[in-house]
N, C-alpha and C positions, 0 to 999 in steps of 0.2 A: 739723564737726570730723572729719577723718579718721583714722582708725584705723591703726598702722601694727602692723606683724608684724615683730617679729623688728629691734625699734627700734637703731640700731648702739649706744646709749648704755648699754643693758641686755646688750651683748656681752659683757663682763667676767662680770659677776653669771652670765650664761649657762653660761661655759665652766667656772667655777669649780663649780656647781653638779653641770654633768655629769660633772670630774674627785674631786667629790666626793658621789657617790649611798649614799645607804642602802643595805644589804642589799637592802631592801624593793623599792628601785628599779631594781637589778640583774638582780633576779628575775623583775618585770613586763615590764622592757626587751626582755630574752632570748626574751620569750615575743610580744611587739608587734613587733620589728623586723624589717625583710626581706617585709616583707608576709603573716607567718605568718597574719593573721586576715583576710587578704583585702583589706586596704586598708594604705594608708601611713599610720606613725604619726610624728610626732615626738616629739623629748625635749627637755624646756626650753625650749621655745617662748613666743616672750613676745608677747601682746596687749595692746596698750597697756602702762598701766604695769606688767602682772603678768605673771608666768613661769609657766607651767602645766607641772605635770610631764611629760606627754603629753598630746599634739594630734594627732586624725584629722581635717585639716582636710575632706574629702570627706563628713562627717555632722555638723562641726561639734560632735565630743565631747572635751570635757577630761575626761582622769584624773588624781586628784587621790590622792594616798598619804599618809594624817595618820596620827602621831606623836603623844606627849600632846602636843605644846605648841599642837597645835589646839583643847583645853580651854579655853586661856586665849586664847586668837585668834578664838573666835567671831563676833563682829565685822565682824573684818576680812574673816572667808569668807564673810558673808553680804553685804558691800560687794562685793567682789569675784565672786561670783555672781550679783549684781544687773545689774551694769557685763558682765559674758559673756551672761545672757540678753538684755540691750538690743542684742548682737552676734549673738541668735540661737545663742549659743551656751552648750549643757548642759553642765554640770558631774555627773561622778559620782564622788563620793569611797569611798574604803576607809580603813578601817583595816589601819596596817601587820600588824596582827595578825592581820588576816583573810588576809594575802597567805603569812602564817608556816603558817597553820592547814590554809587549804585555798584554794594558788592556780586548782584548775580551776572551783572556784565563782566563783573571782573573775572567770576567763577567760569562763564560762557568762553572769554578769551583762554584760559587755563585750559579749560576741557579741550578746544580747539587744537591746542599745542601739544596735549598730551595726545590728542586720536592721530593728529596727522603731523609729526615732527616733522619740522624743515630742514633738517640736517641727516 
């Protein structure tokens, strides 16, 4: 089965998503894009059927930005983390609240993941 990136069918869901970001996602964007952390990120990058909020594809890390309604989606994030590590690829999530509180800790965990991948 091959994997596509960035499927044309999930283009819509894509662009809608990125005209409609969180705070939360604004905040983290501003601070990933342009290669401020040394590597290229994307935003809303879809692997197979799932859309990752940010993608470094050069380490293979998703950033993942939860909201309560990841209380009730449990589940699903753990399907869908299953399905990116078979892809070799790490998921590391925050809470939006963490990114409210104190985004250089958030930027500090990022860095961490990018120098030294666990996978």
């Amino acid at each position: 089965m091959a994997i596509t990136h960035n499927h044309p069918i999930l283009k819509p869901r894509r662009i809608e998503l990125r005209k409609n970001q969180t705070p939360q996602e604004v905040l983290l964007w501003a601070r990933l894009r342009n290669n401020q952390l040394g590597l290229k990120f994307k935003r809303q990058h879809s692997v197979g059927p799932y859309i990752l909020d940010f993608y470094c594809p050069d380490r293979k890390l998703a950033i993942e930005l939860d909201g309560f309604q990841h209380f009730e989606n449990k589940e699903y994030d753990e399907e869908r983390n299953r399905y990116l590590l078979c892809l070799e690829i790490k998921t590391i999530r925050f809470w939006n609240n963490e990114l409210n509180v104190n985004i250089e800790d958030v930027l500090r965990k990022i860095i961490g993941e990018l120098n030294f991948p666990s996978h």
